[in-house]
C-alpha positions as CSV (number, residue, x, y, z in Angstrom):
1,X,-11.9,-19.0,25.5
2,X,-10.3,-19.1,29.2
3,X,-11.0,-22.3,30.7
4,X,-13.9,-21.8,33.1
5,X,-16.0,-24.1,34.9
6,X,-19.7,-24.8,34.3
7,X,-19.7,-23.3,38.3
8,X,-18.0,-20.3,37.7
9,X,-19.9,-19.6,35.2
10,X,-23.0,-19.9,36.2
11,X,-22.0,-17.2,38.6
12,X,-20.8,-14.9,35.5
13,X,-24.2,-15.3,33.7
14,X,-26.5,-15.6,36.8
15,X,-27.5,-19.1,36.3
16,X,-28.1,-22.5,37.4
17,X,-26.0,-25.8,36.8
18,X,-27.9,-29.4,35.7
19,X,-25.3,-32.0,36.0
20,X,-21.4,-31.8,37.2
21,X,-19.9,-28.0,38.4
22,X,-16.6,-29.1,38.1
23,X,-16.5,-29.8,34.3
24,X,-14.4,-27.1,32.4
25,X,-15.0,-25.1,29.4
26,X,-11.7,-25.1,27.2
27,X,-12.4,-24.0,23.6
28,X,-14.8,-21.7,21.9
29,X,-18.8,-20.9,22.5
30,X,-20.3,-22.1,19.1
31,X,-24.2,-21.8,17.8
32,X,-24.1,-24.5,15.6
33,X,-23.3,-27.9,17.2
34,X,-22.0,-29.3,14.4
35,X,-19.1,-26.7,14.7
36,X,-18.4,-27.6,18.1
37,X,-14.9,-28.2,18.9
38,X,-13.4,-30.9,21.7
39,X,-13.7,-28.9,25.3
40,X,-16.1,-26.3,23.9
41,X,-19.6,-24.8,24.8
42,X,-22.9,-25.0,22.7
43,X,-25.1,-22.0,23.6
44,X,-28.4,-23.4,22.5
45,X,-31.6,-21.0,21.4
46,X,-35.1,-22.2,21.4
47,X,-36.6,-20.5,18.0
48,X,-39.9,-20.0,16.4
49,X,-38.8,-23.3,14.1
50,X,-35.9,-24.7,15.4
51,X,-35.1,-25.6,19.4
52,X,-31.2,-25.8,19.7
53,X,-31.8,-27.7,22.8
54,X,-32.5,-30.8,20.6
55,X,-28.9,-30.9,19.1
56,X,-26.9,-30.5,22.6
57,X,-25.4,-34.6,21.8
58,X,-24.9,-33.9,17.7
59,X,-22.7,-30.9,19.7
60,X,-21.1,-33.1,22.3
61,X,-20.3,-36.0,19.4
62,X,-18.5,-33.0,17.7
63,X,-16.9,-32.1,21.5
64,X,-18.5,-29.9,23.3
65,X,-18.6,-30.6,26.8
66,X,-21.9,-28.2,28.1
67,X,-24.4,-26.2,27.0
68,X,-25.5,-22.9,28.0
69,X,-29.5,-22.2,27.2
70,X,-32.9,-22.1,28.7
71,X,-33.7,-25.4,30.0
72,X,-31.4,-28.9,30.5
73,X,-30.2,-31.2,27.6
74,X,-28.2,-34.5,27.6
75,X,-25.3,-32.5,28.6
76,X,-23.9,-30.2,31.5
77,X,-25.6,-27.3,31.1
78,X,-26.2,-23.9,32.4
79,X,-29.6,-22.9,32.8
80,X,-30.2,-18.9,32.3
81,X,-33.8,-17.1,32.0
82,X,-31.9,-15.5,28.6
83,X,-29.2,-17.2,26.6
84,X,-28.8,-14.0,24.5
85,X,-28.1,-11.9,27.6
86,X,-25.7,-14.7,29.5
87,X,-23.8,-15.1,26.1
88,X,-22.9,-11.1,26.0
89,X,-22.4,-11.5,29.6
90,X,-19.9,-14.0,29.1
91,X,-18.0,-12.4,26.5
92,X,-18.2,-9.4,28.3
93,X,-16.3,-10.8,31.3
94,X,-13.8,-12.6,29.1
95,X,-12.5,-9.9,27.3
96,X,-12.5,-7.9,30.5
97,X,-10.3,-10.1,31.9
98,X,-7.9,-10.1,29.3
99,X,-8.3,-6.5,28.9
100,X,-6.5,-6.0,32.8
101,X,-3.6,-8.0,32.2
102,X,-1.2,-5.3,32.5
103,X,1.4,-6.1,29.8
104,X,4.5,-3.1,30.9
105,X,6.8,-4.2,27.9
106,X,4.2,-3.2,25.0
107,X,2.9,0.1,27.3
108,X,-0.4,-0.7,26.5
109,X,-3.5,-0.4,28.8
110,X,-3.8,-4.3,29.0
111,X,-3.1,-7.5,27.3
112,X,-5.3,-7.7,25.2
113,X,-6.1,-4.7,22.3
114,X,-9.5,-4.4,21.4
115,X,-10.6,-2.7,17.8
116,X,-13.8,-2.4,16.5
117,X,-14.6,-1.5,12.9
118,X,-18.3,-0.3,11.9
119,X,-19.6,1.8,9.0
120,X,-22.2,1.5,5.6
121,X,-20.3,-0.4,3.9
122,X,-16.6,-2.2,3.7
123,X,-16.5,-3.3,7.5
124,X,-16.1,-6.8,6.6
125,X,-13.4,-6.3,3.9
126,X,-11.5,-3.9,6.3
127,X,-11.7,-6.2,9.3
128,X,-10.2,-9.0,7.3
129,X,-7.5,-6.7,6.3
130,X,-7.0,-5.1,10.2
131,X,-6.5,-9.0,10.6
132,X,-3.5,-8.7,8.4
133,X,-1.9,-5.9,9.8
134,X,-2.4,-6.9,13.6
135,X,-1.1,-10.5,13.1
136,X,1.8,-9.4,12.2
137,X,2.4,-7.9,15.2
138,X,1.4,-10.8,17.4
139,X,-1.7,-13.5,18.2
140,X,-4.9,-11.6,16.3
141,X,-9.0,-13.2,16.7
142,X,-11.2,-11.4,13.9
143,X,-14.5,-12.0,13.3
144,X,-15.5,-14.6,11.1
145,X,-17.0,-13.4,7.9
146,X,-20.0,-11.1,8.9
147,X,-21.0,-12.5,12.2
148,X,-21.7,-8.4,13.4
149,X,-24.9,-8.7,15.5
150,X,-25.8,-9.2,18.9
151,X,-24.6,-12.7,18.8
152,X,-22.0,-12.8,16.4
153,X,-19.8,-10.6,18.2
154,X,-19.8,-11.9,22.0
155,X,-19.0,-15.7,19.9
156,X,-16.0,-13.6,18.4
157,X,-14.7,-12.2,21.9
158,X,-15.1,-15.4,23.4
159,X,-12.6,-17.0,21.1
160,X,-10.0,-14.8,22.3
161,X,-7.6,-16.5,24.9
162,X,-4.4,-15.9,27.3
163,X,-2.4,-16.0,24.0
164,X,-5.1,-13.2,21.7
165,X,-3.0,-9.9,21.6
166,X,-5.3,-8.5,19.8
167,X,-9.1,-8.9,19.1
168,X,-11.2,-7.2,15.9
169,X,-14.6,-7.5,16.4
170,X,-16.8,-5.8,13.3
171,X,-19.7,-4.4,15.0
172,X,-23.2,-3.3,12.3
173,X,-26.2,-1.9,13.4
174,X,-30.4,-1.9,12.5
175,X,-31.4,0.8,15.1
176,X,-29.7,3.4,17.2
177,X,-28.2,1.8,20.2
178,X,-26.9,-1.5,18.6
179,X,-23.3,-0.3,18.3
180,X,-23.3,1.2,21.7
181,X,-24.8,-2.3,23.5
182,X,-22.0,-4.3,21.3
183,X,-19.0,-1.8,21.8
184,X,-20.4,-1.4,26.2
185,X,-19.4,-5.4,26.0
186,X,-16.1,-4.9,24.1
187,X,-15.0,-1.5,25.6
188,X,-12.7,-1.3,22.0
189,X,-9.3,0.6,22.3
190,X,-9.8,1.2,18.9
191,X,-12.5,2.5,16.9
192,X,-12.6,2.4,12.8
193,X,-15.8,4.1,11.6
194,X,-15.1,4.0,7.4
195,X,-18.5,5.8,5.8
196,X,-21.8,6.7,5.9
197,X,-23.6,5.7,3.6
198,X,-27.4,4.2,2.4
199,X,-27.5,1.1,3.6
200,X,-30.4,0.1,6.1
201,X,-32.1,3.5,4.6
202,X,-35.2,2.1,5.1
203,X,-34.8,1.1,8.7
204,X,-33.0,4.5,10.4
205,X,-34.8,6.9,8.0
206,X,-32.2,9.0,7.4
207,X,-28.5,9.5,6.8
208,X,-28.1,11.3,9.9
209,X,-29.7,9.3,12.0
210,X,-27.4,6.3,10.5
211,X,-24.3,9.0,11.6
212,X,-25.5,8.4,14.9
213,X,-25.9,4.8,15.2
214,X,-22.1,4.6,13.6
215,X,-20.8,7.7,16.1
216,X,-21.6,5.6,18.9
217,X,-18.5,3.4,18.9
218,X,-16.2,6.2,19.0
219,X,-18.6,7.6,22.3
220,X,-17.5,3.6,23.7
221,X,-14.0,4.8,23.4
222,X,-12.2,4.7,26.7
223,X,-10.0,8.2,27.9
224,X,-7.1,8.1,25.4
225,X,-8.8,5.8,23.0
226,X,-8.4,6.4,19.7
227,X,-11.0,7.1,17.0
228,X,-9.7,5.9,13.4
229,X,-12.1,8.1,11.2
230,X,-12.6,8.3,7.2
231,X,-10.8,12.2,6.1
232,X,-13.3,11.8,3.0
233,X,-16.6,11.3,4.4
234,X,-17.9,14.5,6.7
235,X,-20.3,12.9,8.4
236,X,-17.4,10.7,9.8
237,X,-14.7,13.4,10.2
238,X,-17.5,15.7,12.3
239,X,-17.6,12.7,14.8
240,X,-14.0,14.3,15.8
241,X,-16.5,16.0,18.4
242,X,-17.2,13.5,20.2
243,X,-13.9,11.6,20.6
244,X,-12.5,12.1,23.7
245,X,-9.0,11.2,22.6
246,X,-6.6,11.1,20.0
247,X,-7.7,10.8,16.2
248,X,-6.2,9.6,13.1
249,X,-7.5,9.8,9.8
250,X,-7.5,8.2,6.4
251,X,-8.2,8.2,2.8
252,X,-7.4,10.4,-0.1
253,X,-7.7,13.8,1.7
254,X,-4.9,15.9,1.0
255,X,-5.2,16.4,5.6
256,X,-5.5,12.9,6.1
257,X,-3.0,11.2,8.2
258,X,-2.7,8.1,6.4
259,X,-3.0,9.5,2.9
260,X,-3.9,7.4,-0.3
261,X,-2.0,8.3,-3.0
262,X,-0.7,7.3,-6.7
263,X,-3.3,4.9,-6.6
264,X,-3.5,2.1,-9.6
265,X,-4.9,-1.0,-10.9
266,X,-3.9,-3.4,-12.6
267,X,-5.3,-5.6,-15.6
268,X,-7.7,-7.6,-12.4
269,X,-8.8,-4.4,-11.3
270,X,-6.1,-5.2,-8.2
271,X,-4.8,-1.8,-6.7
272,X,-0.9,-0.6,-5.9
273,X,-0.5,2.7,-3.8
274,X,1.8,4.8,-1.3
275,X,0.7,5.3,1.8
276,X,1.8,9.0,2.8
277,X,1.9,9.6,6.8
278,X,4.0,12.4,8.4
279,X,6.6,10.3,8.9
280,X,6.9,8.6,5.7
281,X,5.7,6.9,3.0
282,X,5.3,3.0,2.4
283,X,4.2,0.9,-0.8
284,X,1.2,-1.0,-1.5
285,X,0.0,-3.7,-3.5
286,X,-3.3,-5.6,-2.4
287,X,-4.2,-8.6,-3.8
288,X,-7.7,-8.3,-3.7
289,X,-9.6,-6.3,-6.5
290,X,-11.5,-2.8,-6.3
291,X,-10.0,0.5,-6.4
292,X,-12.3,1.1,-2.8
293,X,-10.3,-1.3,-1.4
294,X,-7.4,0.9,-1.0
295,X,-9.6,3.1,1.5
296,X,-9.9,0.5,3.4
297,X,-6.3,-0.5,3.2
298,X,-5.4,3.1,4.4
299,X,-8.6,2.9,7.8
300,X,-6.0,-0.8,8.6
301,X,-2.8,0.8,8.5
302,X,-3.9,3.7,10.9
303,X,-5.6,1.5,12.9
304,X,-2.2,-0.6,13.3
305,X,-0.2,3.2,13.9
306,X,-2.6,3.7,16.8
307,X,-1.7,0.4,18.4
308,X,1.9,0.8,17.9
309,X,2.5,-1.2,14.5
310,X,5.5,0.3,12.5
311,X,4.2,1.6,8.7
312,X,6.5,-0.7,6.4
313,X,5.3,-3.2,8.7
314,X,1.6,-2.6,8.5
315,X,2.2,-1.7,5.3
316,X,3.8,-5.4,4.4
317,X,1.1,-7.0,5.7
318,X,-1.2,-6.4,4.0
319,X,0.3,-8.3,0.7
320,X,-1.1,-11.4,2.5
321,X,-4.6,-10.1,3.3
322,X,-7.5,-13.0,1.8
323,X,-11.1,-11.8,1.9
324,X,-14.2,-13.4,3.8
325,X,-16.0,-15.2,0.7
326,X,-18.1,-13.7,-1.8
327,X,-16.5,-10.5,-2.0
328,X,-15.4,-9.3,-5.3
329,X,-14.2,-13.4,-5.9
330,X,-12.6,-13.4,-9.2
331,X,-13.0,-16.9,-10.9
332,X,-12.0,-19.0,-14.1
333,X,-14.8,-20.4,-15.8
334,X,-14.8,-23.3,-18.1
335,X,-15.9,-21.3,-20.8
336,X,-12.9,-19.0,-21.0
337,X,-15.6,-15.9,-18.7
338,X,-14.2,-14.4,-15.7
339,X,-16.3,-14.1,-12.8
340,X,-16.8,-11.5,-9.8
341,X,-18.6,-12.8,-6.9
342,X,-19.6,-10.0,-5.3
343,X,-22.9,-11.6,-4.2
344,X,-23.2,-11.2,-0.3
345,X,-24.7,-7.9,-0.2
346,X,-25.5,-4.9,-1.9
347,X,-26.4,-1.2,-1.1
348,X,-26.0,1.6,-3.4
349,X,-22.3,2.4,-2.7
350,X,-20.9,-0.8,-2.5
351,X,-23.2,-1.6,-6.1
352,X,-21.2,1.5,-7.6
353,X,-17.9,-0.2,-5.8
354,X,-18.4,-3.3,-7.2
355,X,-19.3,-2.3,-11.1
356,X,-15.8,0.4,-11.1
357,X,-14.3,-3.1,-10.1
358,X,-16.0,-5.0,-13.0
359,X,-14.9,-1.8,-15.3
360,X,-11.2,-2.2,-14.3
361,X,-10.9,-6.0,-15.2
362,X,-9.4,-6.3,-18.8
363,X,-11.4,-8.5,-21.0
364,X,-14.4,-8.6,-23.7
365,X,-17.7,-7.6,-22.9
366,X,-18.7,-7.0,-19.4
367,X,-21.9,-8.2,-18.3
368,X,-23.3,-6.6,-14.5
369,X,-26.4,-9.1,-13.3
370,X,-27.9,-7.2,-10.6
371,X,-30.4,-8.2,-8.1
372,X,-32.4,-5.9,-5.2
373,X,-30.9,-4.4,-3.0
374,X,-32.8,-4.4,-0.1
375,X,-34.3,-1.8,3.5
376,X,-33.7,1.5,1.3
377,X,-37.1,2.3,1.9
378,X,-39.2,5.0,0.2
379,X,-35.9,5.8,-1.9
380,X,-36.2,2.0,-3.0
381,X,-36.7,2.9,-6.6
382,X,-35.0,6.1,-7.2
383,X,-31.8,4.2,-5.7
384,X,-32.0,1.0,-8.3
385,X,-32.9,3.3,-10.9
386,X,-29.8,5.3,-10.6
387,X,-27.8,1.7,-10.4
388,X,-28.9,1.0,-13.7
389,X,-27.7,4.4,-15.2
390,X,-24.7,4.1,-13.5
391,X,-24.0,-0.1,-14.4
392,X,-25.2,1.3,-18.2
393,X,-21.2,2.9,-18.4
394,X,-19.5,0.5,-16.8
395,X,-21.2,-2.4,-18.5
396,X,-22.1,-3.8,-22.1
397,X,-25.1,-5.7,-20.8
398,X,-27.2,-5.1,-17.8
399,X,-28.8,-8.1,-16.3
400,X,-31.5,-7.1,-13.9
401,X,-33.1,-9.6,-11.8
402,X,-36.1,-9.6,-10.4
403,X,-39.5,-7.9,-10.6
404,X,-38.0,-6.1,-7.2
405,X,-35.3,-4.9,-9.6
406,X,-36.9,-3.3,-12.6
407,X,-36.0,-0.1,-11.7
408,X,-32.4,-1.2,-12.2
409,X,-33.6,-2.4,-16.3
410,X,-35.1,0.8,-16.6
411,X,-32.2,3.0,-16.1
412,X,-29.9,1.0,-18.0
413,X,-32.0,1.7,-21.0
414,X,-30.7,-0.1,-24.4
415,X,-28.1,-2.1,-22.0
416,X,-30.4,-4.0,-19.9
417,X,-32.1,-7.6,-19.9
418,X,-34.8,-8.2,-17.2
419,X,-34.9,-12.1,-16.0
420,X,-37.5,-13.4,-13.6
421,X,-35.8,-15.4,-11.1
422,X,-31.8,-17.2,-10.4
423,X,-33.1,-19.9,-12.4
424,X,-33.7,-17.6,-15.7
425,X,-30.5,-15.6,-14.9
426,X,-28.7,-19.2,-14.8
427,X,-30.2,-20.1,-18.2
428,X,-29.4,-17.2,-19.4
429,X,-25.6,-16.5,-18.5
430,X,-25.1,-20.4,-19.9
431,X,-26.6,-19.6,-23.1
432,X,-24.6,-16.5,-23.6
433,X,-21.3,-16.0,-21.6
434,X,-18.5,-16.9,-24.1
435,X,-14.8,-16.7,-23.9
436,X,-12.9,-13.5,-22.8
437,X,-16.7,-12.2,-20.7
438,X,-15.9,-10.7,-17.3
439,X,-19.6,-11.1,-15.3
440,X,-20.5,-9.4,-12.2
441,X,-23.4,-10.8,-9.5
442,X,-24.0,-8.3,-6.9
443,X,-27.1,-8.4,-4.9
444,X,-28.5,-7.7,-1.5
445,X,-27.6,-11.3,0.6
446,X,-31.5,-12.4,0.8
447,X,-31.9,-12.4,-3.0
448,X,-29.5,-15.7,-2.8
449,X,-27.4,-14.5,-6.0
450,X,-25.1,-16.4,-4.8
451,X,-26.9,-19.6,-6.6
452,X,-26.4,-18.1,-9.6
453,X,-22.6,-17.7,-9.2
454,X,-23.0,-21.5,-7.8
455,X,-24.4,-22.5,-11.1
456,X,-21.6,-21.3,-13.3
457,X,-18.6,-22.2,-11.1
């Protein structure tokens, strides 16, 4: 954040001050008070269950020195008719800011380069690995795990200070529009769009329409803006249209720029690679696990080529890439079982990722315990159905929880166990996992299969 004060802005956000003007806003906007830091600002919602407004002094014990909502609290605060709106606001003018400081030694439109990463699935694994290749070019906010929405984003931009080089905001979408609104406040450099695929189904209707929504942040890009598109998915590459700028693409197309090839895993289902571009070639070894995850290893390194990042460098950096939590975790457990955490969401293709990944792993039996995956609409059962074929060759035992994911028991035929709840799918795993077992729990985030990795760790 760029110190402000509570006066200026007020102005910004077209509110009103209670209490002291002068006070300044050093650190970070937070939403939870509790993660306020010394000099920051709690924005506060009132909500159908919770009023935010009531923890403005746990947020000031933690450090913060105002508040920005709807109506006055213990501290300095700014009172605005929308706390939503005068959040983006804020952000908004931050990162424009830092956007016009003209920096003439790195030739770039300003100080600060923005990047913005969207698609069906993988955003949040590819945005922790653009992290890794743009810090090693200089000062680099990212997004914090998935925090993509209308909220999480501006929060993300207003971390971003004097010293931010670059900034990589991951931007998802429920409706047509929401990319557009969130990439409008951003005005990216940069934009990553990585696939088109199923999930939300059930709110946009169609694939196409889902195209759209994701199409929109290349439309955000400014005049010689770069669109960073997927060579492998053709409802990304026709969005070439509409960029009105230079494009690079990625994945294992033989015409893609930053080409994946000689792609292998080892015994943790970890992948090596070359990277093939028309000016050379550079190794790859990630140390995260999924053969997908060199896709999103190649969208990272051309996103780092379009803001000037050297291949072996881009390249390098990505050896030290760590991954937000709950994403294909491996772990020890005490009896002698492996286990892959894959449990913060789940749509078809990232279900299919995650049980190649749980394939790869060497070890004894492999056991997939599946949950719904949720807003795929009328092809809700069709879709589980054909996860449960599909987890029935990659797995010894399919472990369907759920009435909501039946479907998923029935295709896996002979393979499959259906459990009621977390609680049976806990009993269960104790009673059976045994030494050399590699489990995977995959499930859409509001099916809370992360319990049931809880339990066993």
């Amino acid at each position: 954040m760029i110190p402000l004060r509570l006066d200026e802005i007020a102005a910004i956000v077209g509110g009103t001050v209670n209490g002291a003007g002068d006070v300044k806003v050093t650190a970070p906007a937070v939403l939870d008070g509790r993660q306020a830091e010394p000099g920051g600002l709690f924005v506060a919602f009132a909500g159908d269950h919770v009023d935010g407004h009531n923890y403005a002094d746990q947020a000031g014990r933690a450090g913060a020195v105002a508040v920005l909502g709807s109506r006055p609290t213990p501290l300095p605060t700014i009172v605005v008719e929308d706390a939503q709106a005068a959040l983006q606001a804020l952000g908004a003018y931050v990162v424009a800011r830092l956007h016009a400081r003209a920096d003439v030694e790195a030739g770039l439109r300003g100080r600060l380069m923005v990047a913005g990463v969207t698609g069906s699935q993988g955003k949040t694994s590819t945005k922790d690995l653009l992290a890794a290749v743009f810090s090693s070019s200089g000062p680099t906010i990212a997004t914090v795990g998935s925090l993509n929405n209308e909220l999480g984003v501006p929060i993300t931009m207003l971390r971003a200070d004097a010293s931010t080089r670059f900034l990589v905001l991951e931007m998802g979408a429920r409706h047509i529009g929401h990319i557009a609104h969130l990439a409008g406040l951003a005005s990216p450099d940069i934009a990553v769009v990585l696939n088109v695929g199923r999930a939300h189904l059930g709110k946009f209707g169609s694939r196409a329409a889902i195209a759209t929504a994701k199409s929109e942040l290349v439309q955000a890009l400014p005049p010689g803006g770069t669109a960073v598109l997927n060579a492998d998915d053709p409802r990304v590459v026709a969005m070439r249209a509409v960029a009105d700028g230079p494009v690079l693409t990625f994945g294992q197309a033989e015409h893609a720029d930053v080409r994946v090839i000689d792609l292998v895993l080892d015994r943790l289902g970890r992948p090596s690679f070359r990277l093939q571009t028309a000016k050379g070639s550079a190794k790859v070894a990630l140390p995260v696990l999924g053969a997908h995850q060199a896709l999103n290893a190649s969208a990272a390194v051309a996103a780092g080529l379009a803001a000037g990042i050297p291949l072996d460098a881009a390249a390098a950096a990505l050896a030290t890439v760590s991954l937000s939590k709950w994403r294909l975790e491996l772990r020890d457990l005490a009896v002698g079982a492996t286990l892959l955490n894959d449990s913060y969401n789940a749509h078809p293709e990232s279900t299919l990722a995650g049980l190649d990944a749980l394939a790869a792993i060497e070890g004894g039996r492999r056991i997939a315990v599946l949950g719904e995956m949720l807003e795929l609409g009328d092809a809700s059962e069709a879709e589980h159905r054909a996860v449960g074929e599909y987890a029935a060759s990659r797995a010894d035992v399919v472990v369907a929880v759920g009435k909501l994911a039946q479907p998923i028991a029935d295709g896996a035929g002979e393979r499959a166990v259906s459990l009621a709840d977390n609680n049976a799918a806990i009993d269960w795993l104790r009673g059976n996992l045994a030494a050399g077992d590699v489990v995977l729990i995959k499930a859409s985030r509001g099916v809370h299969l992360d319990e049931v990795a809880a339990a066993l760790t």
